[in-house]
N, C-alpha and C positions, 0 to 999 in steps of 0.2 A: 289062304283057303277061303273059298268064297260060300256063303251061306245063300239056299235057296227057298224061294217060299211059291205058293199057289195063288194065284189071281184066280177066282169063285168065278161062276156065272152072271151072278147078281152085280159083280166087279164090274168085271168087261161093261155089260151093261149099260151103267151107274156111268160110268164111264163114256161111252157114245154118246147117251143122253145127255150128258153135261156138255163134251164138247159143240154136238149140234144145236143145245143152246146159247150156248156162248159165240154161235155160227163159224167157230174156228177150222180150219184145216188142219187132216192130219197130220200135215208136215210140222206147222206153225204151234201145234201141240206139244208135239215129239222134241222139237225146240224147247219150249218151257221146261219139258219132263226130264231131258237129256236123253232120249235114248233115237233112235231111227224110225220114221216114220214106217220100216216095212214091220220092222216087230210091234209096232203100235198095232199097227193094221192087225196084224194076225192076233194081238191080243184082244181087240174089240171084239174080231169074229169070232173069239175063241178055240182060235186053234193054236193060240200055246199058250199055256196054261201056269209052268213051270218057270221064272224068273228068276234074276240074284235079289237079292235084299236088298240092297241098293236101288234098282227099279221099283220092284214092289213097294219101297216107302217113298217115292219119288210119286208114282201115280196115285197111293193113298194119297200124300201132303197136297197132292192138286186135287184132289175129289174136294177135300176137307175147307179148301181156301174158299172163303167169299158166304162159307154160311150162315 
């Protein structure tokens, strides 16, 4: 049974902004993160919202790296 959590606004975000500083592509992110570059995308834009846990601490732990 898989545990679900919310990606915030300020998430998403936090999130774009980091990537386009580190001038990475979506794809080559989604790589790092493990997941598909199409639910990156829709998570940047925010239009989904809702993840497993898994995700969710995967795109935290890369917010977090390098600060």
């Amino acid at each position: 049974m898989s545990t679900y959590k919310i990606i915030g606004n300020e998430m998403s975000k936090n999130l774009l902004i980091k990537r386009r500083h580190q001038n990475i592509t979506l794809a080559e992110m989604a790589t790092q993160v493990n997941i598909t570059r199409d639910v990156l995308s829709q998570i940047e834009r925010g239009r989904k919202q809702v993840v497993q846990a898994r995700v969710y601490n995967s795109l935290s732990n890369w917010l977090q790296e390098d600060k």
